[in-house]
C-alpha positions in Angstrom: -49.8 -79.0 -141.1 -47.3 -77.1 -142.8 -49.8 -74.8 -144.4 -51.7 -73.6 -141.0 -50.2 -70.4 -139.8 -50.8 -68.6 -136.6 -50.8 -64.6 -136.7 -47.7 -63.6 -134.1 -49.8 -61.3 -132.5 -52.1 -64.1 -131.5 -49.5 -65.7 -129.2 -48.8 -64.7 -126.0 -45.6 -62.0 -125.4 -43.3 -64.7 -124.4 -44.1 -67.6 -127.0 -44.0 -63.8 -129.5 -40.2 -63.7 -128.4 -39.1 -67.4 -129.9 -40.6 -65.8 -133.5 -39.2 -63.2 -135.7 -41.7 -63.6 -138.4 -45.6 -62.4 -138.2 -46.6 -65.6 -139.6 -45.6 -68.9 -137.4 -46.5 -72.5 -138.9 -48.0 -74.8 -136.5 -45.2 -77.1 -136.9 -42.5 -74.7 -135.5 -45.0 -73.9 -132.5 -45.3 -77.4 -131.9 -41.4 -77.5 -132.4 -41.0 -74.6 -129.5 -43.1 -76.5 -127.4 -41.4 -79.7 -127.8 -38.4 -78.2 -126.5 -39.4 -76.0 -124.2 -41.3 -79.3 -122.1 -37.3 -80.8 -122.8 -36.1 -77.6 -120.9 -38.5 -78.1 -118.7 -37.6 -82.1 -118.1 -34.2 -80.8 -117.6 -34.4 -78.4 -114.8 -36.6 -80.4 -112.7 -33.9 -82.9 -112.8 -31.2 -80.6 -112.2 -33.4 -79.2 -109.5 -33.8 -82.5 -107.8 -29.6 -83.2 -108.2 -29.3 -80.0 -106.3 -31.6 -80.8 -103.5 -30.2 -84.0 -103.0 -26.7 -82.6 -102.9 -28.0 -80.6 -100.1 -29.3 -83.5 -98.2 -26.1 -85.5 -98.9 -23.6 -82.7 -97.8 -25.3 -80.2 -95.5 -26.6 -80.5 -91.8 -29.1 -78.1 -90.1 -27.5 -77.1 -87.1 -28.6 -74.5 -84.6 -28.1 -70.1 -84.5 -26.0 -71.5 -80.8 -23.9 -73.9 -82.7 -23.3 -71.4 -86.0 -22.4 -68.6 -83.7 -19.8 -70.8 -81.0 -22.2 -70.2 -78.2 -23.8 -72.3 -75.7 -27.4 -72.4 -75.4 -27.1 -71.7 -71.6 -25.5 -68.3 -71.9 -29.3 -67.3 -72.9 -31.2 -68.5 -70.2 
């Protein structure tokens, strides 16, 4: 595939941004790709880490407890 080129202008603005060149082989789109679906991979996880440390070290408590009230004071 290293002889099939794809015009710049033919990609869309953000895959135009990861190209200097007018011409892009197929193989460096392919490459882009690859590595983008890694980034992807990797932010999921880290996405996942995060919500778990959430889980792990935060509670949902209530407006009465976050404020030092009691819930009676409103009724």
């Amino acid at each position: 595939m290293d002889n099939i080129f794809i015009k710049k202008e033919e990609l869309n603005e953000w895959t135009q941004k990861h190209f200097k060149e007018d011409l892009v082989s197929v193989d460096d789109l392919i490459r882009v790709i690859e590595d983008l679906d890694n980034e992807v991979d990797r932010v999921k996880e880290e996405y996942e880490d995060y919500k778990q440390m959430i889980k792990d070290n935060y509670e949902p408590i209530s407006p009465y407890k976050m404020y030092g009230v009691s819930e009676n004071e409103f009724h």
